[in-house]
C-alpha positions in Angstrom: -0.2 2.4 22.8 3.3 4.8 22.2 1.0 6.8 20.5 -1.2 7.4 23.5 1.9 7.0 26.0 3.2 10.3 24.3 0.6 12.3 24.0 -0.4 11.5 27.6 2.9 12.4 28.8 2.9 15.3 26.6 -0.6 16.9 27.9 0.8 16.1 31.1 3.9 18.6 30.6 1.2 20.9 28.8 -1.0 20.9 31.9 2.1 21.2 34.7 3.3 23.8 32.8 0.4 25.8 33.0 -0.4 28.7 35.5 -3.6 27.7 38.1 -5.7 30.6 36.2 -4.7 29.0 32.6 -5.7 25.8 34.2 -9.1 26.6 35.7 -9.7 28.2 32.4 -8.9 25.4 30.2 -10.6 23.2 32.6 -13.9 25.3 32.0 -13.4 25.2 27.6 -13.0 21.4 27.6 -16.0 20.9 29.6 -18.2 23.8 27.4 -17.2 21.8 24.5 -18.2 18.1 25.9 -21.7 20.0 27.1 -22.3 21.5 23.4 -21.3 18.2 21.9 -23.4 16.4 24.1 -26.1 18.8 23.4 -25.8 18.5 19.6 -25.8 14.8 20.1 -29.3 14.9 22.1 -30.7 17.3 19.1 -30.0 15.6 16.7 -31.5 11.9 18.5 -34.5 13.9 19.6 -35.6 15.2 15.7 -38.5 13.8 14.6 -37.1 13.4 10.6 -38.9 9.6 9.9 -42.4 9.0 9.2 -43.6 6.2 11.1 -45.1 2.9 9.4 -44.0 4.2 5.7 -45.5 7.3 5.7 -49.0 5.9 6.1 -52.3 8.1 6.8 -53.7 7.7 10.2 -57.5 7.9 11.6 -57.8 10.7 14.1 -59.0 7.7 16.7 -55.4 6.3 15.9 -53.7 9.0 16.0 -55.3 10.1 19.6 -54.5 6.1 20.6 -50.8 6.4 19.7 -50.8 10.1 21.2 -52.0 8.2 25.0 -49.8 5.5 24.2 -46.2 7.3 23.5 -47.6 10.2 26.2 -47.7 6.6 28.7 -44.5 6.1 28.0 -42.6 8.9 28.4 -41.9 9.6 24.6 -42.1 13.5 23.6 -40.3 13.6 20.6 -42.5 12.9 18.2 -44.7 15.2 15.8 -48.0 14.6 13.6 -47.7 15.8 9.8 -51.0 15.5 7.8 -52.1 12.6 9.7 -48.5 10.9 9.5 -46.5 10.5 12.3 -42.9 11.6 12.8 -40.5 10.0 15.2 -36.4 10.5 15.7 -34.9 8.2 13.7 -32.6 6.6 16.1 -35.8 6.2 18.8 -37.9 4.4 16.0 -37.8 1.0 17.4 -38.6 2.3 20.9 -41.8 4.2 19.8 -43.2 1.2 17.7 -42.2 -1.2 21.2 -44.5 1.5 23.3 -47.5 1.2 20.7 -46.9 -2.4 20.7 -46.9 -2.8 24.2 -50.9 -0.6 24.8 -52.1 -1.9 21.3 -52.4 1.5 20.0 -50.9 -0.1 16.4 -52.9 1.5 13.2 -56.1 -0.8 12.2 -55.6 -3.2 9.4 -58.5 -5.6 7.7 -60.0 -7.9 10.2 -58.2 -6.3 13.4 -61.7 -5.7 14.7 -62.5 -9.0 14.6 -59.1 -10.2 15.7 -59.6 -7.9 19.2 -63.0 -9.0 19.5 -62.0 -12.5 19.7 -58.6 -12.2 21.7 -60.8 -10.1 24.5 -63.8 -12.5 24.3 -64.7 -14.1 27.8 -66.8 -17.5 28.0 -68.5 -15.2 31.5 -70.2 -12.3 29.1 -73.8 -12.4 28.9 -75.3 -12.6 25.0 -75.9 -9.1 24.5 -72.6 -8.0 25.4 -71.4 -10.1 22.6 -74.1 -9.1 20.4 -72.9 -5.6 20.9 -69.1 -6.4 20.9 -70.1 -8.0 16.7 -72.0 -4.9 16.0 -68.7 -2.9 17.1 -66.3 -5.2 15.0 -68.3 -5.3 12.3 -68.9 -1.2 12.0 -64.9 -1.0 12.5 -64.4 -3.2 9.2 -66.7 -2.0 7.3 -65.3 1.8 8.0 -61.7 0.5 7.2 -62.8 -1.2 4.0 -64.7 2.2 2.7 -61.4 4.1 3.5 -59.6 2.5 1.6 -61.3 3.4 -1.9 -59.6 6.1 -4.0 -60.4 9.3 -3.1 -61.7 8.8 0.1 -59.6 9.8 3.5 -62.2 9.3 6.5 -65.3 7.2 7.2 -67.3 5.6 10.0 -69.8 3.5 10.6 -72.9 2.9 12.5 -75.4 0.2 12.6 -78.4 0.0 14.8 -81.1 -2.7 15.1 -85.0 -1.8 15.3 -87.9 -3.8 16.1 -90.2 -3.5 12.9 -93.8 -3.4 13.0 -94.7 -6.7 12.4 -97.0 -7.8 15.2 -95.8 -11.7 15.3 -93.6 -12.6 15.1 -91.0 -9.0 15.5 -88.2 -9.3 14.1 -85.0 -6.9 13.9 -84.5 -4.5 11.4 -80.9 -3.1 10.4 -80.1 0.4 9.5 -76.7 2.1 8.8 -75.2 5.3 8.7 -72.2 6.1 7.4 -70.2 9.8 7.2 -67.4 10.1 4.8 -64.9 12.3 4.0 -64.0 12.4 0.6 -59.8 13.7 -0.5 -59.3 17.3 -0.4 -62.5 19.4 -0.8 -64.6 17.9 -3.3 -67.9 15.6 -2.9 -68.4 11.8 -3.0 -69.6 10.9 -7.2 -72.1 8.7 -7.8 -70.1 6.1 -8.5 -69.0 6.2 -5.0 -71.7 6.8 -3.7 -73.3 3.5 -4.9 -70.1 1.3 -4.4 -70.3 2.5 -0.5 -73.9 1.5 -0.5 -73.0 -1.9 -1.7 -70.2 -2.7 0.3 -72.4 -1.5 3.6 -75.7 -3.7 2.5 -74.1 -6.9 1.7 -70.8 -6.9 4.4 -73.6 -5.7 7.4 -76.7 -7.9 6.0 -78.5 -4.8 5.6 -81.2 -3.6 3.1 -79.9 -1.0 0.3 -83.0 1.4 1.2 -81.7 1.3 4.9 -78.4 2.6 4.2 -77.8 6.7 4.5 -74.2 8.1 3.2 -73.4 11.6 4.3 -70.8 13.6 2.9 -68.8 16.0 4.5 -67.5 18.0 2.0 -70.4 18.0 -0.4 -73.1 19.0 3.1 -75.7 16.7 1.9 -76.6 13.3 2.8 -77.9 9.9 0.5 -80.7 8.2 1.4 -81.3 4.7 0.3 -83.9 4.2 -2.7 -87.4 3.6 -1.9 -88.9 0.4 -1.8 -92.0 1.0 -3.4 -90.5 3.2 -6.1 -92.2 6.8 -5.4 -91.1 10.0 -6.3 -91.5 11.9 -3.3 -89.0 14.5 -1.2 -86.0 15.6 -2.1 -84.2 12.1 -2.4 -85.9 10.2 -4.5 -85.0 8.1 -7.6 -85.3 10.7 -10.4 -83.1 13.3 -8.9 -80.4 10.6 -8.0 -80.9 9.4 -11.5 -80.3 12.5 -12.9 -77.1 13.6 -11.1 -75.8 10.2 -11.5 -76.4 10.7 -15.3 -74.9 13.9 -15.6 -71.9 12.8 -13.8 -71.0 9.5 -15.8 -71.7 12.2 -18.9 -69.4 14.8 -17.5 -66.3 12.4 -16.8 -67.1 10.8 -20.3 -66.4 14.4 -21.7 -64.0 15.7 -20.0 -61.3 12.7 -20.6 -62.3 13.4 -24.3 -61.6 17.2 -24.0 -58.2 16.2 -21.6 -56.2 17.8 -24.4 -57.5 21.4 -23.9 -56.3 23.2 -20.8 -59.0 24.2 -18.3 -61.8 23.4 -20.7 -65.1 23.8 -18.4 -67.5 21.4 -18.8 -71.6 21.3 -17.6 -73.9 18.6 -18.2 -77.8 18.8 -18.4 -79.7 15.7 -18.3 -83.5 15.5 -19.0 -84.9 12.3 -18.0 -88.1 10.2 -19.1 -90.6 10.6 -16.5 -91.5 6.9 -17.1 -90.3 4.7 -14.3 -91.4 1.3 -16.0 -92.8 1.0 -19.6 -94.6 -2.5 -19.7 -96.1 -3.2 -23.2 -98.4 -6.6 -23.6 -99.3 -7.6 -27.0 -101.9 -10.8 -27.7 -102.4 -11.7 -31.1 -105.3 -14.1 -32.5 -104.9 -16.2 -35.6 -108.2 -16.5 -38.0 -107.7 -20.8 -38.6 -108.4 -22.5 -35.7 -106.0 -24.9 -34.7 -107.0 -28.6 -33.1 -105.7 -29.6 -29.7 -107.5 -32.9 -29.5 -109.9 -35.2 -31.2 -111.7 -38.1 -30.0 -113.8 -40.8 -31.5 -116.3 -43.3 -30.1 -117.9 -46.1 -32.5 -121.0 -48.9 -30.7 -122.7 -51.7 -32.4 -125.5 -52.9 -30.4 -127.5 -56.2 -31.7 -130.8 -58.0 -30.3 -133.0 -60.9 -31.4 -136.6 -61.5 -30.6 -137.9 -65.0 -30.1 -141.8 -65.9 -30.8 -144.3 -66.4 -27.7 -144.4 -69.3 -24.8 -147.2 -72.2 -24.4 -150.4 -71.6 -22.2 -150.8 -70.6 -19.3 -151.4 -72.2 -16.1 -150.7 -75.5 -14.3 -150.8 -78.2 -16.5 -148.8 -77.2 -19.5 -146.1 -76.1 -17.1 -146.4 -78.7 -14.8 -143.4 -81.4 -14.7 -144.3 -85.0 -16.5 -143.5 -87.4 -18.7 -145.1 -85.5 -21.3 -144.4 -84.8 -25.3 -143.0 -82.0 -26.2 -144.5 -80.1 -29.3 -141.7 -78.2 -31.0 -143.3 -74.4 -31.9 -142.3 -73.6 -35.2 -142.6 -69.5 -34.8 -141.1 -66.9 -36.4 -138.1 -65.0 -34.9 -136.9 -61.3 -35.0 -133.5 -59.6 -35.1 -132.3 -55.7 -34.3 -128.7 -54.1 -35.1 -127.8 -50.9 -33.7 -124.8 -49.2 -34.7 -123.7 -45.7 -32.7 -120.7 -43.3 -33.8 -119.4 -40.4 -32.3 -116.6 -38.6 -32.8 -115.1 -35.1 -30.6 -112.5 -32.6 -31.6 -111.4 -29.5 -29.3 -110.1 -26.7 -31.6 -108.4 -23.4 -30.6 -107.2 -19.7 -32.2 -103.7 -19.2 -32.3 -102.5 -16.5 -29.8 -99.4 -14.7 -30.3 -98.5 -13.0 -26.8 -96.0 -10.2 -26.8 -94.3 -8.6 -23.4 -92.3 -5.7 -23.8 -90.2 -4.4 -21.0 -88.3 -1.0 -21.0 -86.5 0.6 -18.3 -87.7 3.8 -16.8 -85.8 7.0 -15.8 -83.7 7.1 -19.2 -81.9 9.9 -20.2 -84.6 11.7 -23.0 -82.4 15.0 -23.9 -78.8 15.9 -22.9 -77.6 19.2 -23.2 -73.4 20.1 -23.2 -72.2 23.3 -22.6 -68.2 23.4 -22.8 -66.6 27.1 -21.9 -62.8 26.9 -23.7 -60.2 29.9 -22.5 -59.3 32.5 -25.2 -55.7 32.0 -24.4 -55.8 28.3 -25.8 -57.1 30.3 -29.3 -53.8 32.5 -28.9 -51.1 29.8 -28.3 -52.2 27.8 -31.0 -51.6 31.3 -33.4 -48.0 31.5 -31.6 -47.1 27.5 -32.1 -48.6 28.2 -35.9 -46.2 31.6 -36.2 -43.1 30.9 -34.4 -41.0 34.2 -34.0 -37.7 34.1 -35.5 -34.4 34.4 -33.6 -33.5 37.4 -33.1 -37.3 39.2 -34.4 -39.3 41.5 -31.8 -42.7 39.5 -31.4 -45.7 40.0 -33.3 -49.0 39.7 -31.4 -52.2 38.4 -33.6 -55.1 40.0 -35.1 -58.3 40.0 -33.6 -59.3 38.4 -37.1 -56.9 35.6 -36.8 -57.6 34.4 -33.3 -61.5 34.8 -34.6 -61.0 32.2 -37.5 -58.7 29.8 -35.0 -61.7 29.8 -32.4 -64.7 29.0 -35.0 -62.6 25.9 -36.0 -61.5 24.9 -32.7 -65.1 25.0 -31.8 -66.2 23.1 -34.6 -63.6 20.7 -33.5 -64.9 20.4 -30.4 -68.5 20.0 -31.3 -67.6 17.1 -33.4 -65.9 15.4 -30.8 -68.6 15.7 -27.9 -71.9 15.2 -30.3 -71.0 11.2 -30.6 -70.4 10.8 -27.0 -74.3 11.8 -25.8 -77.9 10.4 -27.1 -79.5 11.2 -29.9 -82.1 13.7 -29.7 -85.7 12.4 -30.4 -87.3 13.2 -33.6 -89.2 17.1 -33.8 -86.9 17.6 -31.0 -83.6 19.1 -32.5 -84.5 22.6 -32.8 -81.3 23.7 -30.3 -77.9 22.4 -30.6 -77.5 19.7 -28.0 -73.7 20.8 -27.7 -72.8 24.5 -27.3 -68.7 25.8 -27.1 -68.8 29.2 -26.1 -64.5 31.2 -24.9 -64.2 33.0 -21.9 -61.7 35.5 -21.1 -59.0 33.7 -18.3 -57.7 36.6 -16.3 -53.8 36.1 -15.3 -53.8 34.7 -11.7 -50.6 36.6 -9.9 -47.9 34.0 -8.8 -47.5 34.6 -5.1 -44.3 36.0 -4.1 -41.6 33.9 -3.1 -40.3 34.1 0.3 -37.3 36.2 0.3 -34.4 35.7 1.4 -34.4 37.7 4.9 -37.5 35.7 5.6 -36.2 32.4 5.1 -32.5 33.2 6.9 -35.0 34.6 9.6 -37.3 31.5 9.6 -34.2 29.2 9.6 -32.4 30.8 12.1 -35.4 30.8 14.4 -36.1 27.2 14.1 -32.1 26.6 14.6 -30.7 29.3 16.8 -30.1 26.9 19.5 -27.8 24.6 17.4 -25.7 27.4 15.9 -25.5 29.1 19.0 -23.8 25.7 20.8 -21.8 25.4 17.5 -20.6 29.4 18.1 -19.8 28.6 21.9 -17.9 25.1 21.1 -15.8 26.5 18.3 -14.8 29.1 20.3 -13.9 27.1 22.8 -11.8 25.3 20.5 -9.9 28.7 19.1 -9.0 29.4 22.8 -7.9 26.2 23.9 -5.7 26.6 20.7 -4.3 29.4 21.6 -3.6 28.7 24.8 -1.7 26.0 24.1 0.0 27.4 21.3 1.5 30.1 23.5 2.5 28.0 26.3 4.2 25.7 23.5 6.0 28.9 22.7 6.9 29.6 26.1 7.7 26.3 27.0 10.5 26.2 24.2 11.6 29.7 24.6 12.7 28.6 27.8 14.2 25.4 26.9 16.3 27.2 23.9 17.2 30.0 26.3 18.6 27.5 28.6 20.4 25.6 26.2 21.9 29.4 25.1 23.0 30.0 28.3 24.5 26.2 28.9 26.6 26.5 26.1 27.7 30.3 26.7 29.0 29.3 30.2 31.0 26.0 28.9 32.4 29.0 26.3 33.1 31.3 29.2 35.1 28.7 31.1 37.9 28.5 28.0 38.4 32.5 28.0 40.5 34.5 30.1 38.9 35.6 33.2 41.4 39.0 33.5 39.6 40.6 30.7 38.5 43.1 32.6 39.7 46.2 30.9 37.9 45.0 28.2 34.5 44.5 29.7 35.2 48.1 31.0 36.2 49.1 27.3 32.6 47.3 25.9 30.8 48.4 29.1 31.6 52.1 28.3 31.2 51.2 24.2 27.9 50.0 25.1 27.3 52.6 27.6 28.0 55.2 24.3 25.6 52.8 22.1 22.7 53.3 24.9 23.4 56.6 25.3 23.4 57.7 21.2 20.6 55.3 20.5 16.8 57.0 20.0 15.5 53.8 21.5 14.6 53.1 25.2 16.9 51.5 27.5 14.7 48.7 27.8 14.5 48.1 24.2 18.2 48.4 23.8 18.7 45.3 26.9 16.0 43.5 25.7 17.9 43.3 22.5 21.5 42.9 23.9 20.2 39.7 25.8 18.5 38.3 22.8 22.4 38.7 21.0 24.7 37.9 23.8 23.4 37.2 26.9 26.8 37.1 28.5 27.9 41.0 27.4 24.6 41.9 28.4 25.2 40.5 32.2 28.8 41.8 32.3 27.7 45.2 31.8 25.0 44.7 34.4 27.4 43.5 36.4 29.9 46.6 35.8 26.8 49.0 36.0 26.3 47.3 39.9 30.0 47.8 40.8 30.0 51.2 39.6 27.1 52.8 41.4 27.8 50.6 44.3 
C-alpha cells in the first residue's frame, strides 16, 4: 500500500505540474493505449486457432446444422477447415453450450435411433413411425459406411415397393447408396462388397437390391442377378473380372513396394463357365443281395373207406348191432418250399462341383523407371571424396536392367495361376522401363510474397502495436521532460536559497565593487564573439547573484 501511496502522490505532482495542453494530450495517449490494448485483447479472443471436437471430420449436413446453430446464437468467430471446425480458444466452451443447446452435436452410432426415440409421441399415426425407422435406420447405416478406411462421405436411401405377387403383396426393400471415397480415387472391390453387406443385412434387404454409386469413380454397382445371367453392362463376369484383377494388382504391388513408382496392370481372363456340375454313376458286374426270404409247408391228408347203405333203415336210430367195416384206408403228404432273394448291382455315384467364373489366364505387365537402373549403378560406384562424377555407360545401365528385370519376373510369376497346358506360348509376366521425365519443383513463395501475405492478414494488429508504442514513447517523453523541469526548478531554488542566506553574511557597501565587476563584465560582454544572451544565460547558470547585480547596475544606469 506505500508503494501505491507514492506513486499516487507522485503521478499526482506529475499531473499538477503539467500545462492544460500537456494534459489533454497525455489524457488522449493513455486512453489510445487502453483502446489498442483492448483491441489486441478482442483479437486475439476472437481467433479461431482450435479445432473443435479433436479435429474430427464433419458431414456437410453437420456442418450446415452447426453453421444455423452458432449463426442462432450470435457466434461469428468461427471458421470451417477441410470439414473441421475452428473456434477461438477461449470461446470453446460457449460454442459447444450453443450446439448443445439446438442439438446440432456431430452424429455418433445409434444417435439416429436415440432422436427417434426421445422425439417419439404415443399421438403419431403408424406410418409416421414407419417412416421415422426408415429415416433412423438410413442415418446409421450411412454413419457406419463412413467410417471404413478410405471413405469420407456416404448416404443412404431405402424405399419399400409392393412386388408383384397377386396375394398376398408383400413389401419389397431396395437401397441406394452414394459414396464418396478419400481424395480422388474409386471405391475397390473389396469395398465395394463390404458396403453391400453391411447395407443387406443391417436394412434386411436383399444383396441384388442394393445399388452403390461412386462419386469419384462416375459409375454405379448394381446388385448380382438372381437368376445368374450375363446380361448388360453389370453383370457377374465383368464384376468378377475387375474384382480379380484388383485383388491381383494389390497382391503385386506390395510385392514390388521396394521399387519406386513401379507401374503395375493386371489382365484377367476368366472361364466362361458359371457352374461346372459333373455326375458320375458307376455299376458293379456281381450283384449284390439286399434280401432273401424263405417259405417251407407240409400239408398231410388221410382217406377213410366208404359208409353203409343208403336209405332209412340202416340209418335209422335202434337198438341195433353194429357191424364193424374192416376197409382199407388212404394217406397223402404234401410238402411245399419256397425260397425269395432280391439282388442288386453296385452303383458307385460321383458329383462333382466346380465353381464358375475362375480366373483361366492372367497376364502382368510392370513398367519400372530407368532412373531406378541408374541409382543402383551410383550406390554400386560410389564417387570418391573429392573426385568429379562419373556418369554410366549405356552398356552398364543395359546389363543392370536385364537383371533387375529378371528379378522382377521371378518375383511376380509365383504370385499369379499357372497357365493351362498348350497355352504358354506368351510370357504371362512382361517388365518393360520407361523414361521418367524430371517433374519441376514448384517455386517457393518468396520472401516479398509471404512478408506481403503476412502483413495483409495482420496489418491491423501491427498497426494498433505501431500506434500503442508510440503512445508509450511520448508519454515517456513527456514525462521525462517535465521530471527535468520539475527538478530544474527545485535545484534552482535551492541555489538561490542558499545564495541569499550567503548574501546576508557579506558587506552590503560593496558597491564599488559591483561597479568594478559590472564594468569587468561589461568588458567580458563586450570582447566576447558570443551573443549577449548566451553570455547571461551562462552568467546565471555560474552566479546567479553577479548576474542580478549587474542587472541591477545596468537598470540604475540607463535609468
Amino acid at each position: 500500500m506505500d508503494f501505491l501511496t507514492k506513486a499516487y502522490g507522485q503521478i499526482s505532482d506529475l499531473f499538477r505540474s503539467m500545462t492544460p495542453a500537456a494534459r489533454l494530450t497525455t489524457g488522449l495517449l493513455v486512453a489510445a493505449i487502453v483502446i489498442s490494448l483492448l483491441f489486441l485483447f478482442r483479437q486475439q479472443t476472437d481467433t479461431a486457432d482450435e479445432l473443435l471436437f479433436g479435429g474430427r471430420t464433419l458431414t456437410n449436413e453437420e456442418i450446415a446444422n452447426m453453421s444455423a446453430a452458432l449463426s442462432k446464437a450470435d457466434l461469428n468467430g468461427w471458421e470451417t477447415t477441410g470439414n473441421m471446425l475452428r473456434v477461438p480458444r477461449g470461446q470453446r466452451h460457449t460454442y459447444i453450450a450453443a450446439l448443445v443447446e439446438n442439438n446440432a452435436l456431430p452424429q455418433d452410432a445409434g444417435s439416429a435411433w436415440e432422436k427417434m426415440f426421445t422425439e417419439h409421441s404415443p399421438f403419431e399415426n403408424r406410418q409416421m413411425g414407419e417412416l421415422r425407422t426408415r429415416y433412423a435406420l438410413e442415418k446409421d447405416l450411412a454413419f457406419t459406411i463412413r467410417e471404413f478406411t478410405g471413405i469420407d462421405a456416404a448416404s443412404v436411401k431405402i424405399q419399400e415397393i409392393m412386388n408383384n405377387q397377386i396375394f398376398p403383396p408383400r413389401a419389397q426393400r431396395r437401397a441406394a447408396v452414394t459414396v464418396k471415397a478419400a481424395g480422388t480415387r474409386s471405391l475397390d472391390a473389396n469395398q465395394v462388397r463390404m458396403i453391400r453387406d453391411v447395407v443387406a443385412f443391417g436394412g434386411g434387404i436383399d444383396r441384388s437390391d442394393v445399388v452403390i454409386a461412386d462419386t469419384n469413380g462416375h459409375r454405379s454397382y448394381e446388385g448380382p442377378p438372381r437368376d445368374g445371367e450375363l446380361s448388360g453392362d453389370q453383370n457377374a463376369y465383368a464384376d468378377t473380372q475387375r474384382r480379380y484383377e484388383q485383388e491381383f494388382t494389390h497382391k503385386i504391388v506390395d510385392r514390388l513396394s521396394m521399387y519406386p513408382d513401379a507401374k503395375v496392370t493386371v489382365y484377367v481372363e476368366l472361364d466362361q463357365t458359371l457352374e461346372d456340375r459333373t455326375t458320375q454313376i458307376k455299376y458293379d458286374e456281381k450283384p449284390t443281395p439286399l434280401k432273401t426270404r424263405t417259405t417251407s409247408s407240409d400239408e398231410r391228408s388221410v382217406t377213410s373207406s366208404g359208409a353203409g347203405r343208403p336209405g332209412a333203415e340202416p340209418n335209422g336210430v335202434g337198438n341195433r348191432s353194429v357191424a364193424v367195416n374192416s376197409g382199407a384206408e388212404s394217406e397223402n403228404t404234401l410238402t411245399e418250399s419256397v425260397e425269395e432273394t432280391e439282388n442288386t448291382s453296385g452303383v458307385t455315384h460321383t458329383l462333382t462341383r466346380k465353381p464358375g467364373l475362375v480366373p483361366r489366364v492372367v497376364t502382368v505387365s510392370v513398367g519400372i523407371p530407368k532412373s531406378y537402373f541408374r541409382q543402383i549403378w551410383k550406390q554400386q560406384n560410389p564417387t570418391p571424396e573429392g573426385a568429379d562424377p562419373v556418369e554410366p555407360t549405356p552398356t552398364e545401365l543395359q546389363a543392370i536392367e536385364t537383371q533387375e528385370i529378371a528379378t522382377i519376373q521371378e518375383a511376380v510369376t509365383p504370385l499369379i495361376p499357372k497357365a493351362p497346358p498348350g497355352e504358354d506360348s506368351y510370357p504371362r509376366v512382361k517388365v518393360t522401363s520407361y523414361t521418367d521425365l524430371p517433374i519441376a519443383e514448384p517455386l517457393a513463395p518468396s520472401i516479398a510474397s509471404t512478408a506481403g501475405t503476412w502483413f495483409a492478414s495482420n496489418w491491423k494488429t501491427i498497426a494498433m502495436l505501431g500506434v500503442a508504442l508510440f503512445g508509450v514513447v511520448f508519454l515517456r517523453g513527456m514525462i521525462q521532460s517535465a521530471q527535468d523541469s520539475a527538478m530544474g526548478a527545485v535545484e534552482t531554488k535551492d541555489d538561490a536559497v542558499r545564495r541569499m542566506a550567503e548574501l546576508n553574511h557579506t558587506d552590503e557597501d560593496d558597491d564599488d565593487e559591483s561597479v568594478a565587476l559590472g564594468n569587468s563584465l561589461r568588458g567580458r560582454f563586450n570582447t566576447s564573439g558570443r551573443s549577449l544572451r548566451d553570455e547571461l544565460t551562462e552568467l546565471v547558470r555560474e552566479d546567479p547573484d553577479a548576474a542580478a547585480s549587474v542587472l541591477q547596475n545596468w537598470v540604475t544606469e540607463a535609468a
